[in-house]
C-alpha positions, 0 to 999 in steps of 0.5 A, a space after each residue: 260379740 256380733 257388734 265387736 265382730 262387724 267393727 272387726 269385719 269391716 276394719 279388714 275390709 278397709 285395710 283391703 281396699 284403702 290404697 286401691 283409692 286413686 287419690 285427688 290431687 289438692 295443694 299440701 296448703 289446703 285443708 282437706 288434703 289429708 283426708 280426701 282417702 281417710 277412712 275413719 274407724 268405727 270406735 262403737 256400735 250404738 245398735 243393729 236392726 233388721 227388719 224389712 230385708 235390710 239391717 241398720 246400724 248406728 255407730 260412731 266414728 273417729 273423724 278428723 284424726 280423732 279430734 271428733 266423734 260422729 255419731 252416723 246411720 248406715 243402711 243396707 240390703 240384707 241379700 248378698 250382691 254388689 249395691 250402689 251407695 248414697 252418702 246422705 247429709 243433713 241441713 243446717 241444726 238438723 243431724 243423721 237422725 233427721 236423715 233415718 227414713 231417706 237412709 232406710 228407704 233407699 236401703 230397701 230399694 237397693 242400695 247402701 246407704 250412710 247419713 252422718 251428724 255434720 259438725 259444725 252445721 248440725 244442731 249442737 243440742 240434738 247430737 248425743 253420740 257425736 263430740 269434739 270442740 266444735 259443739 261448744 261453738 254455736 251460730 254463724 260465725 264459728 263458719 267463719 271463723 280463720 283464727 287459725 286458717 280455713 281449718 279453724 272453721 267449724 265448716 272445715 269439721 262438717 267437710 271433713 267429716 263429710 269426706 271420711 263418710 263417703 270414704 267408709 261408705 266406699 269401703 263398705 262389704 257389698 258396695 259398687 265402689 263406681 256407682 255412688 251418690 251425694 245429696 243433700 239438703 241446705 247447708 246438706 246441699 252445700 256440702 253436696 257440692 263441696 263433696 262433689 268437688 273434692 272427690 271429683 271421680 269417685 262421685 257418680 252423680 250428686 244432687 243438692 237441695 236448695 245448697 250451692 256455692 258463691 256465698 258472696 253474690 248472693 246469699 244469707 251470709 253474703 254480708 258476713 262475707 262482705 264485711 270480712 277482712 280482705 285477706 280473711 274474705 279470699 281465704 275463706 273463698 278459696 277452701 270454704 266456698 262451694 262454688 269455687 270448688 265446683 269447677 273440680 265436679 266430675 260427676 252429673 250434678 242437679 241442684 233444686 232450689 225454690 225461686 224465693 230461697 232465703 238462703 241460697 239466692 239465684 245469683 249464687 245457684 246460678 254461678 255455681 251451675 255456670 262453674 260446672 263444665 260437665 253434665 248439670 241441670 235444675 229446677 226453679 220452684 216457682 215461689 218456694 222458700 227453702 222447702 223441697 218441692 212437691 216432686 223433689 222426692 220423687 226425682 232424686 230416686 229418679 236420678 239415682 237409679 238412673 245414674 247409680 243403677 243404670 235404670 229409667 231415662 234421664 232427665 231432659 233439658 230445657 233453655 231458652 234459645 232465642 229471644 226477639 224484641 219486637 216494634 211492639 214493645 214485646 219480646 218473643 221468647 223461644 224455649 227449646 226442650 229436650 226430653 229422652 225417647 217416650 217422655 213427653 212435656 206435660 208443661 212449658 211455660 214462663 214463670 216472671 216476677 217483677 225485679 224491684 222487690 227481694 227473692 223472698 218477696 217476689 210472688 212468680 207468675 205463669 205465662 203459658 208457652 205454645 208449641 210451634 215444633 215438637 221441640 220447641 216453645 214459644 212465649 210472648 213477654 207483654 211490652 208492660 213487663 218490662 222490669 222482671 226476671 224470668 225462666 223458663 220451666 218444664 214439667 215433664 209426664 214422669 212430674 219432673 221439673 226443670 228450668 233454665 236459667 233466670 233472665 231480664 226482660 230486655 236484655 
């Protein structure tokens, strides 16, 4: 009775709050159109457990005008009050069940939170709960697949699904419906950015791990892409690929990515970064490959609380402002940095790699900077290093980590 009456509550609560959505406009063409305010039903609660001053439930969702189940994790505190909300994705053959521990924890931080199975990016065999025809579909090219339109890709199953969670997490009893979140991890980060994209305003503040858009410059799947017929190749651009959606983010958005990232390559993150027109920022983890750094956990809470709860300092910003090539053969680089009242710049110094090898080969090395005003930096490149790529990295006293974009020695 308790499961059938929270099933019961919260359809009310949906009905109730639906149509005060605003709605995002998109073309009648493109394939999320119809399910960028969906809020789906829940159709089963699996279980209910208190414990630790919050309760989590496991159920499954209708998705995709019931072509799908979605097994999902939502999380929240037990105490009454308004809450700020965090839609939680999974990488690439993962599932929400890999998201459990980030979902309760934020939960027992004070905030609601929701992890969904992603079809057509979990991993197929690890998905009890959820179903649909996409589960019979396995590797890369189903994501590909346009048999039928952007709508054939098993991708267009993962986003939507996407959107219809962060819409019931929205329609949540409890929740601060102007402060919520998206992150994610891998092709998690890649939604992140599609999420952000489609639902523009209602997003606070997004933050992907090692995910982006413009698989075409510079990706594991930039040859799929490549080789894909012209017409199919544009379509898929337009609806399935990130980066073409990050023009539409309105919400702060970070992206963390390791230099050597098997997935998602520098050219890509940075035309994504490049696309975005309002807040962004980012790290580079010198030498990682698709593994978060040692600080990322400690950074998203950062981030969330300040942008979700309004609580902390932001992050700060460093770029490179000048560069000099002097008679030498060397160049000056000048690094400008920016931090909030009270934080200060542990670390600043320039991280290069020599350009003839891959991103997964490359090994980075340091070149320290000096200080010559508070807030500015300078290194000197060794006229011997001429056929690299480099950025600039900032480590500040709270251990967050930021970066400017990449650059080439003499140009």
């Amino acid at each position: 009775m308790k499961r059938r009456n929270f099933i019961k509550g919260v359809f009310i609560f949906i009905l109730s709050t639906a149509l005060a959505v605003p709605g995002i406009s998109l073309s009648a063409q493109d394939p999320f159109a119809k399910y960028q305010n969906s809020i789906p039903v829940i159709t089963k609660v699996i279980s209910e457990d208190t414990t630790d001053n919050i309760i989590t439930r496991k159920v499954v969702l209708s998705s995709r005008n019931g072509q799908n189940a979605v097994y999902a994790i939502i999380a929240s505190p037990l105490q009454a009050g308004k809450y700020p909300g965090i839609l939680f994705l999974h990488g690439g053959g993962s599932n929400a069940e890999g998201m459990r521990s980030r979902v309760e924890e934020y939960a027992k931080r004070g905030y609601i939170t929701l992890a969904p199975d992603l079809p057509g990016i979990c991993g197929n065999t690890k998905v009890p709960y959820s179903s649909g025809t996409w589960k019979t579909k396995n590797g890369e090219a189903p994501r590909f697949d346009l048999s039928e339109g952007p709508q054939s890709s098993t991708l267009a199953d993962a986003i939507i699904a996407g959107l219809e969670a962060f819409n019931l997490l929205s329609a949540q009893p409890n929740m601060d419906v102007k402060n919520i979140g998206i992150t994610g991890f891998s092709w998690g980060g890649y939604s992140t950015t599609m999420l952000a994209g489609l639902l523009e305003k209602k997003v606070k503040a997004a933050y992907a791990v090692f995910g982006c858009g413009f698989y075409d410059l510079g990706s594991f799947w930039k040859e799929i892409i490549r080789k894909m017929p012209d017409q199919d190749r544009a379509t898929w651009l337009t609806h399935l690929d990130a980066g073409r959606r990050a023009k539409h983010i309105k919400a702060p958005y970070f992206i963390e990515t390791g230099t050597n990232d098997t997935y998602f390559w520098p050219e890509a993150v940075m035309a994504t970064l490049r696309e975005i027109k309002g807040t962004k920022n980012h790290a580079w983890v010198p030498n990682f490959n698709h593994v978060q750094g040692p600080n990322g956990s400690q950074m998203q809470q950062l981030y969330f609380d300040h942008y979700l709860k309004g609580i902390d300092q932001p992050f700060g910003k460093i770029q490179i402002s000048r560069r000099k090539q002097q008679a030498d053969g060397t160049e000056e680089i000048y690094i400008s940095v920016n931090l909030p009242s009270g934080i200060q710049a542990d670390s600043v110094k320039i991280y290069y790699s020599d350009r003839s090898a891959n991103w997964q080969a490359r090994t980075w090395l340091p070149l320290p900077a000096q200080a010559t005003s508070p807030n500015t930096y300078k290194a000197v490149l060794p006229s011997t290093l001429k056929n690299i790529d480099f950025y600039a990295y900032m480590k500040d006293s709270r251990n967050v980590v930021l970066s400017s974009l990449m650059y080439e020695a003499g140009r």
